[in-house]
N, C-alpha and C positions, 0 to 999 in steps of 0.2 A: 647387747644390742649395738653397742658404740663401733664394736668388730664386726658383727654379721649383715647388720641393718642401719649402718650410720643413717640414713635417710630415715628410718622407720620412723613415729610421731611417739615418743615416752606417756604423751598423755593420753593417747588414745586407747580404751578399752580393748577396741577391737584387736589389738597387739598381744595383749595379756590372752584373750580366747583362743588366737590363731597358734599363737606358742602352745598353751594347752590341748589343743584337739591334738597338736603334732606330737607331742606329747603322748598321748594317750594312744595315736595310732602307733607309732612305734612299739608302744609296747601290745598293742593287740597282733602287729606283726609279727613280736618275737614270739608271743601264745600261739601264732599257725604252726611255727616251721617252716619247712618246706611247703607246707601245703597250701599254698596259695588260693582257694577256687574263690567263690563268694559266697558258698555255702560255709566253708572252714571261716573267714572273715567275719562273716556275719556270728557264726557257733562262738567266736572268740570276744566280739565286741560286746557281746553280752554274758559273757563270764571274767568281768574282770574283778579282781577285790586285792580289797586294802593298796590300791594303788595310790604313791602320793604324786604329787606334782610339784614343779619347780615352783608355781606363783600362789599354790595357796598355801592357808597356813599349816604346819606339821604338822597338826593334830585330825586335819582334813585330809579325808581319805575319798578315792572314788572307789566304786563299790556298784556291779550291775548284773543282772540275772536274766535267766530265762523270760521272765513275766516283769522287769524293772527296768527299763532304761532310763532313769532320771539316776545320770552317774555323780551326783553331789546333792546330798539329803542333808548336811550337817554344815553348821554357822557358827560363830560367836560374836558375840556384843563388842564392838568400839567407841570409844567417844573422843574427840578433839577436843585437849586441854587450853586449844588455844596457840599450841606450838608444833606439835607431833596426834597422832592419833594412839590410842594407848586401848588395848584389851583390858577386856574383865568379863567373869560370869565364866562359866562352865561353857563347852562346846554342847549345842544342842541341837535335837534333832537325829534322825536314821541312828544305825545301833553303830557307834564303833567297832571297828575290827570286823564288821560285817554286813550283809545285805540284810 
């Protein structure tokens, strides 16, 4: 961000989402090809799987179908020790490695 977006706000959410759509559309770009219409864009947004993304965690995968577009079904538990935020518990929720 320091390089692309010196201006951009670190704290704001909004940053972290806008990074991820951009994210996710590049790679439904690279699923067209060539084929650019909005019927192939649209066929492609809804077929994406086990894709990760830069800001969430490695174990979260987006994942989305014909009949699913809610592309992040899966979470995990954090808690603040007071210093840092610290994982624990299984990743839960949607099926890993798939839709």
């Amino acid at each position: 961000m320091d390089k692309y977006f010196p201006d951009g706000d670190k704290t704001d959410g909004g940053t972290v989402v806008g990074y991820s759509a951009a994210q996710t559309l590049v790679q439904v770009l690279k699923q067209c090809g060539d084929d650019l219409t909005r019927a192939r864009v649209m066929k492609q947004a809804a077929a994406i799987t086990d894709l990760h993304l830069g800001m969430l965690l490695p174990s979260i995968l987006v994942n989305t179908g014909p009949a699913d577009f809610a592309p992040i079904e899966q979470m995990q538990m954090m808690r603040f020790d007071g210093k840092t935020w610290e994982l624990f518990g299984p990743v839960m929720g949607g099926t890993p490695g798939g839709t």
